[in-house]
ZADO-1210 file (C-alpha; in nm, 4 decimals, padded with zeros to 6 digits):
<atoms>
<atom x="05.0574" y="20.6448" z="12.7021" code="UNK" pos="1"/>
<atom x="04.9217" y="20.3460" z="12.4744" code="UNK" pos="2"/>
<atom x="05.2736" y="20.2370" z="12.3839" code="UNK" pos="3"/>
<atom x="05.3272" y="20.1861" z="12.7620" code="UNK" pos="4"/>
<atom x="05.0176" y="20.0546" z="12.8199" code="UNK" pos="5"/>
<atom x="05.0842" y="19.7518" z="12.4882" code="UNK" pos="6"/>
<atom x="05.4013" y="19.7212" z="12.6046" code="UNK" pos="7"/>
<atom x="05.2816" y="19.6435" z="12.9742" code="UNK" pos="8"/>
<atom x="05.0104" y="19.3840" z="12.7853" code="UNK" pos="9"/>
<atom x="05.2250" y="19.2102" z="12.5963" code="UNK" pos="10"/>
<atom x="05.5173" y="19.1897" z="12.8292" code="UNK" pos="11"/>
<atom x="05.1958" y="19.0844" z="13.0617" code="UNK" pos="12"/>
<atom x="05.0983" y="18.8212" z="12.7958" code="UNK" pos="13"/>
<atom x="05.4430" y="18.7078" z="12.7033" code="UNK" pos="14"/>
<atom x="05.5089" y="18.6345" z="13.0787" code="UNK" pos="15"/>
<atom x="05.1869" y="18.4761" z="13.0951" code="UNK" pos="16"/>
<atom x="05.2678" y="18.2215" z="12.8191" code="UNK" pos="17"/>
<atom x="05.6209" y="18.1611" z="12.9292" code="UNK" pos="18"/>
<atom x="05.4793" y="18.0611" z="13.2472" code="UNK" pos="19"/>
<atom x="05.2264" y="17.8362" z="13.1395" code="UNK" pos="20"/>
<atom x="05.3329" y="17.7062" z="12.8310" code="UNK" pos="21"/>
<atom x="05.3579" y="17.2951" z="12.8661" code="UNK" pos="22"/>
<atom x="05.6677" y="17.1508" z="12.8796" code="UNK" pos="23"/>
<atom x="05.7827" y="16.8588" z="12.7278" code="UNK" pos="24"/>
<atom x="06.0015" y="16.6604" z="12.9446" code="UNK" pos="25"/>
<atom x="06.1723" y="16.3656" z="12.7807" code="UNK" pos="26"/>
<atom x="06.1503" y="16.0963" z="13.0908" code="UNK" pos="27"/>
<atom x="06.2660" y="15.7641" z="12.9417" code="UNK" pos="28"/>
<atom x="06.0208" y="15.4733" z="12.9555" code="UNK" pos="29"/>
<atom x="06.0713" y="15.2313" z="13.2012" code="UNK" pos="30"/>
<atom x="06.2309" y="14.9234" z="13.1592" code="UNK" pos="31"/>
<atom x="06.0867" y="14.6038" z="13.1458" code="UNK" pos="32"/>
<atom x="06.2617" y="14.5123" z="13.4595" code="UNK" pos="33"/>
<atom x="06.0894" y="14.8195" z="13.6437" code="UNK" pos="34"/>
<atom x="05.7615" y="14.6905" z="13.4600" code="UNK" pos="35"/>
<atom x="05.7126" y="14.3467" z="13.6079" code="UNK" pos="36"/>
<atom x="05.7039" y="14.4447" z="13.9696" code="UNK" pos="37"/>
<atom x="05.4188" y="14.6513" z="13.8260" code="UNK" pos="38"/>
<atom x="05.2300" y="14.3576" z="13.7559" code="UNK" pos="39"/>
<atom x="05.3485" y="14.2049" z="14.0775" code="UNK" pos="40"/>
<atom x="05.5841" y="13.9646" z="13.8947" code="UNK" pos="41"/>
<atom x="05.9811" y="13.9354" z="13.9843" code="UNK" pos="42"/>
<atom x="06.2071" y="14.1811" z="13.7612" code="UNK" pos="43"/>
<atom x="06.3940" y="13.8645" z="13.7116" code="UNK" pos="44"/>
<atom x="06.2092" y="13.6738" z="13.5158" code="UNK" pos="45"/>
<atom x="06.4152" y="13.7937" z="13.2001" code="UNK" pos="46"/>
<atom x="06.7849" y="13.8293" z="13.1605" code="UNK" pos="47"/>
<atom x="07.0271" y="14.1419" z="13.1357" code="UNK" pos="48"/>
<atom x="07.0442" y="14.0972" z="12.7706" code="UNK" pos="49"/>
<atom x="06.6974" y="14.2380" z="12.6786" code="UNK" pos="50"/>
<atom x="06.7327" y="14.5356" z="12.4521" code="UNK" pos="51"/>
<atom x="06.3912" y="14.6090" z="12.3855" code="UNK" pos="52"/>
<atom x="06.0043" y="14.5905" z="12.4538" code="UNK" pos="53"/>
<atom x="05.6585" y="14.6839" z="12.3510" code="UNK" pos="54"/>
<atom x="05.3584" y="14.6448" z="12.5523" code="UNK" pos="55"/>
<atom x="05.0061" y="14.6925" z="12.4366" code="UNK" pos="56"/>
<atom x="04.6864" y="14.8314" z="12.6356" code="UNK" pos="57"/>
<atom x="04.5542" y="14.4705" z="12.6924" code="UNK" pos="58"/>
<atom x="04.8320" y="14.3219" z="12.8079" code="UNK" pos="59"/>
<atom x="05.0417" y="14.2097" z="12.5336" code="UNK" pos="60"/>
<atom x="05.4111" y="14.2234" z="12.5218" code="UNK" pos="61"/>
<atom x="05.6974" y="14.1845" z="12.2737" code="UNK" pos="62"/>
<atom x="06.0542" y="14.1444" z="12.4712" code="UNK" pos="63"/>
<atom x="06.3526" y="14.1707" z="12.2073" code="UNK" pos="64"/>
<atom x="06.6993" y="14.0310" z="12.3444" code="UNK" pos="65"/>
<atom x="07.0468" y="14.1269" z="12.2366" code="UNK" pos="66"/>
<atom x="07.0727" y="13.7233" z="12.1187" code="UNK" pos="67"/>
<atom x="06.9615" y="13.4257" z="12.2480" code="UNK" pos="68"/>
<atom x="07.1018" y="13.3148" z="12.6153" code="UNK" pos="69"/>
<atom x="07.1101" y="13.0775" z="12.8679" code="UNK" pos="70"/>
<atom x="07.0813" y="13.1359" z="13.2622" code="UNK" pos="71"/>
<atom x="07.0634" y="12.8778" z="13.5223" code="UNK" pos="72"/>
<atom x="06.8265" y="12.8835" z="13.7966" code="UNK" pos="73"/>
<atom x="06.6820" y="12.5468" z="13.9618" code="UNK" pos="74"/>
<atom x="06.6727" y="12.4673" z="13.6358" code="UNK" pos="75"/>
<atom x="06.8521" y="12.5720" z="13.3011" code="UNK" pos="76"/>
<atom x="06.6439" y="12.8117" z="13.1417" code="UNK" pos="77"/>
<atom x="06.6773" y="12.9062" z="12.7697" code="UNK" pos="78"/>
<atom x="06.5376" y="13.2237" z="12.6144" code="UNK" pos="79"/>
<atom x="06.4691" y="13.3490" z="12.2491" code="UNK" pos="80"/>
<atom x="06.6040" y="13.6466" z="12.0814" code="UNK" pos="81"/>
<atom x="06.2278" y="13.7366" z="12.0816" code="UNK" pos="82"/>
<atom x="05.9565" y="13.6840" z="12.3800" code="UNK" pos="83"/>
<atom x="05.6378" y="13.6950" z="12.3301" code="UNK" pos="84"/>
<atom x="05.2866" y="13.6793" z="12.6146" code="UNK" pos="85"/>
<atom x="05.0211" y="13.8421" z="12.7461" code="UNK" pos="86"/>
<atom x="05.0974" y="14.0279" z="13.0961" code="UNK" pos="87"/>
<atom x="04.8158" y="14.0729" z="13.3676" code="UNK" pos="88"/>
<atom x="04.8735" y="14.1385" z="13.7466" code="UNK" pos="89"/>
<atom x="05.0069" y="13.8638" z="13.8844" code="UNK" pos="90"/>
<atom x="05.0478" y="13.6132" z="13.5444" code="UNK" pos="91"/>
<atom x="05.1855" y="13.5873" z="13.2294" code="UNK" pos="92"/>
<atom x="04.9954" y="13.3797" z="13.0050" code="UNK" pos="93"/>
<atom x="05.0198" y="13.2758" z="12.6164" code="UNK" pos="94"/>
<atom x="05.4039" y="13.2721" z="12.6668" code="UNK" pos="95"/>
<atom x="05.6105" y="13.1636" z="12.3931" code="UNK" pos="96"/>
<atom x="06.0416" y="13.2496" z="12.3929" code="UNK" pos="97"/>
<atom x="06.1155" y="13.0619" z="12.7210" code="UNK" pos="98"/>
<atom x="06.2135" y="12.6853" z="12.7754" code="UNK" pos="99"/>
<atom x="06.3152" y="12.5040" z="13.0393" code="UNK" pos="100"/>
<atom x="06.5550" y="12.1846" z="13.0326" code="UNK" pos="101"/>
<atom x="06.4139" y="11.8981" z="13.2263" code="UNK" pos="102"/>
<atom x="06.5016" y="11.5373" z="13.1900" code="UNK" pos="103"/>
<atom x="06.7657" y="11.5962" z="12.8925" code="UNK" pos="104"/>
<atom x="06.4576" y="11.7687" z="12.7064" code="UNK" pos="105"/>
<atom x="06.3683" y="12.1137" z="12.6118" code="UNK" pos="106"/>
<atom x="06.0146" y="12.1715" z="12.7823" code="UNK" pos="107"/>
<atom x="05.8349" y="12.5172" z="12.6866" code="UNK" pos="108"/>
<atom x="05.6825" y="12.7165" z="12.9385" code="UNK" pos="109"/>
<atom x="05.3543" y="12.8237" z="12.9076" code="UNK" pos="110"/>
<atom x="05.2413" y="13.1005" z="13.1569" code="UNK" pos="111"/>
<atom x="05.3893" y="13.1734" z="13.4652" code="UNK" pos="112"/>
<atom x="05.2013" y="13.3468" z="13.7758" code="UNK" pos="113"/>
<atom x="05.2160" y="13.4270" z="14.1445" code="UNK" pos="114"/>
<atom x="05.0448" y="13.3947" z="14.4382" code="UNK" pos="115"/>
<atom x="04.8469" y="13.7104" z="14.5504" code="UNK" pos="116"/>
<atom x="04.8599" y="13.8133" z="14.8171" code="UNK" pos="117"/>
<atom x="05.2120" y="13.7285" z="14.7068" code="UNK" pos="118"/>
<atom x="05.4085" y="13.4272" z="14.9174" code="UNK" pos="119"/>
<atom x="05.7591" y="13.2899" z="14.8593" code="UNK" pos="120"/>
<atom x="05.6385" y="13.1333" z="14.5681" code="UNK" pos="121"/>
<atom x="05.5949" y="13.1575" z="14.1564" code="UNK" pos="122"/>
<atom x="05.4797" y="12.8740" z="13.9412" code="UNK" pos="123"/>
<atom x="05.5729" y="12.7527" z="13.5949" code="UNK" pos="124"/>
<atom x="05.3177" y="12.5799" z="13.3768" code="UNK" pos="125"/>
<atom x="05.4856" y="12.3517" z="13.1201" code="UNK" pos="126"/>
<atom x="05.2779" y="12.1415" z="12.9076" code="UNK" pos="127"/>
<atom x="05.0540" y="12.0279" z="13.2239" code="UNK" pos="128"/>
<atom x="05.2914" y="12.0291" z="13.4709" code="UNK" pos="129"/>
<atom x="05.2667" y="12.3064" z="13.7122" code="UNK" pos="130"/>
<atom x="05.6276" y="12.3400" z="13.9185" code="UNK" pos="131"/>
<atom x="05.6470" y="12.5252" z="14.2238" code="UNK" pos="132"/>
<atom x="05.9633" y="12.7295" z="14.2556" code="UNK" pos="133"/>
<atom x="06.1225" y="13.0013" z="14.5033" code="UNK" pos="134"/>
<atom x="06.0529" y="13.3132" z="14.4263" code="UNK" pos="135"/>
<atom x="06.3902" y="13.4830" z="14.5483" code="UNK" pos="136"/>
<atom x="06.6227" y="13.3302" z="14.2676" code="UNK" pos="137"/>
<atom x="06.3831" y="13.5934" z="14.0433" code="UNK" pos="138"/>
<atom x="06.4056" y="13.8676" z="14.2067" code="UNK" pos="139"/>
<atom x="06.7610" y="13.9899" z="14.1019" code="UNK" pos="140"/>
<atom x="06.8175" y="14.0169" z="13.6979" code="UNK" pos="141"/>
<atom x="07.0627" y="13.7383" z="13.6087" code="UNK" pos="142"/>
<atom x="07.3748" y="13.7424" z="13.3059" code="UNK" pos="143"/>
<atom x="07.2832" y="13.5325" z="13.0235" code="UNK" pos="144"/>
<atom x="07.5826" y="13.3086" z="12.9044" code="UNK" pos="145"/>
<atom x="07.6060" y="13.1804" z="12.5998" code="UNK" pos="146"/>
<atom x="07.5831" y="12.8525" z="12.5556" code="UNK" pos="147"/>
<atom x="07.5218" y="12.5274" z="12.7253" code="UNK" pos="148"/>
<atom x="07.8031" y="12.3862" z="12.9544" code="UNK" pos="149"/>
<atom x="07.8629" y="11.9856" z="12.8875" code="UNK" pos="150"/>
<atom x="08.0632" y="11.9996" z="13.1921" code="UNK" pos="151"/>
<atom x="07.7374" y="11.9943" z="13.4152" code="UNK" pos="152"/>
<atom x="07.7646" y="11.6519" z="13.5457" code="UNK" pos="153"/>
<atom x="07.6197" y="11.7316" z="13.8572" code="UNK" pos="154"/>
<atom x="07.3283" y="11.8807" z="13.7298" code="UNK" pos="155"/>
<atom x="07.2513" y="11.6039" z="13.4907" code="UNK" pos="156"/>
<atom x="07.3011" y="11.3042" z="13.7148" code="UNK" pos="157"/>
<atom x="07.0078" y="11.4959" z="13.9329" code="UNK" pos="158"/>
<atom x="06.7926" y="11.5147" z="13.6549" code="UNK" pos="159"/>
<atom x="06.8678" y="11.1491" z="13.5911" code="UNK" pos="160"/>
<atom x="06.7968" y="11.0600" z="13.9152" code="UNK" pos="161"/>
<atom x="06.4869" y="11.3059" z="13.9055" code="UNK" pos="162"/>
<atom x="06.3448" y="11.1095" z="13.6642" code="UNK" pos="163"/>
<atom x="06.3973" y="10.7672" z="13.7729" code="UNK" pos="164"/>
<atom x="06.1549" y="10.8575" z="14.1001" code="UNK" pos="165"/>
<atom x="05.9475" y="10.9871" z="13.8998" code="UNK" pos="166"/>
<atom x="05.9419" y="10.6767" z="13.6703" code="UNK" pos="167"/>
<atom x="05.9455" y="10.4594" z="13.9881" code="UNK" pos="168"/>
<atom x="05.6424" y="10.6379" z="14.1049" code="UNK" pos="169"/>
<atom x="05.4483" y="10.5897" z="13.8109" code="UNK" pos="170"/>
<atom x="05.5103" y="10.2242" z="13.8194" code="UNK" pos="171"/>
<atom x="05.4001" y="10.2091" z="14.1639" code="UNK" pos="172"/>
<atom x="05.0844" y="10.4167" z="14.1106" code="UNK" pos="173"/>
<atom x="05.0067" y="10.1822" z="13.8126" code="UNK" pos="174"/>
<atom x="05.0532" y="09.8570" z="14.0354" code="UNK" pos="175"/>
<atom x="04.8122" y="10.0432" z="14.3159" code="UNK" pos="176"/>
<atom x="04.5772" y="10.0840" z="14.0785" code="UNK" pos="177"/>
<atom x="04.6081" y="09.7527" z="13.9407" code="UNK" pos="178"/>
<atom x="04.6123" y="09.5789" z="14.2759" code="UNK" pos="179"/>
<atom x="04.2741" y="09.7217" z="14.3992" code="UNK" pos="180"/>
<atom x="04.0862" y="09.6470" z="14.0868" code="UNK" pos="181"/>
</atoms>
């Protein structure tokens, strides 16, 4: 009668611990493209080429990429093998890996950030010059190419003429000024 009832207690007890033991499940982190919307931020921010990441408790991030890459957006946007920022809702400050090609120069960019509530919009601060983009051409993750395409003409005649007004409007806020002193 013992022997049934330790049998009974530990078939009890092994049921019990089969039952409750934890288990480990092996879900895969989430990518860094599933991150960003997160923090409010378009998943396409980076290109398809990143292979890695590491993100801290406060915020900071490490974004490894197969190699570096192009993609073209408004502008032509060039990105590091390694990324590097700080990531809060809505922002990305302290950003170093990303440049931008304005005016036949390489410009880096320094933080980006959205509205919130969010709007239609996401802005770029590079070196003190805040640009105001679209927010759609972000929200799908874009191929990286290679290298940079000389047969752009289009593009660079724009930026030509981009800068030009902008030249032209310096020299006509300098005569304004001049004029009224």
């Amino acid at each position: 009668m013992a022997n049934s009832h330790l049998g009974l207690t530990l078939f009890s007890l092994g049921l019990f611990f089969s039952l409750t033991k934890p288990t480990f499940s092996q879900d895969p982190s989430p990518t860094v493209f599933e991150i960003l919307p997160k923090f409010g931020l378009p998943s396409g921010l980076l290109p398809n080429t990143v292979k890695s990441y590491s993100l801290s408790g406060d915020g900071s991030f490490t974004v490894y990429l197969e190699k570096e890459c192009y993609v073209e957006f408004d502008y032509l946007v060039y990105y590091e093998k390694i990324i590097t920022g700080k990531l809060s809702y809505g922002s990305i400050v302290n950003l170093k890996g990303i440049q931008v090609q304005r005016f036949f120069l390489w410009l880096g960019v320094d933080n980006i950030r959205v509205d919130l509530p969010p709007s239609d919009s996401i802005y770029f601060l590079v070196g003190w010059i805040n640009k105001k983009l679209d927010v759609d051409q972000f929200k799908t993750v874009h191929s990286c190419r290679a290298g940079v395409s000389s047969g752009s003409c289009g593009g660079l005649w724009k930026q030509f003429l981009e800068f030009l007004y902008l030249m032209l409007m310096n020299f006509v806020m300098v005569w304004l000024r001049f004029c009224w002193d």
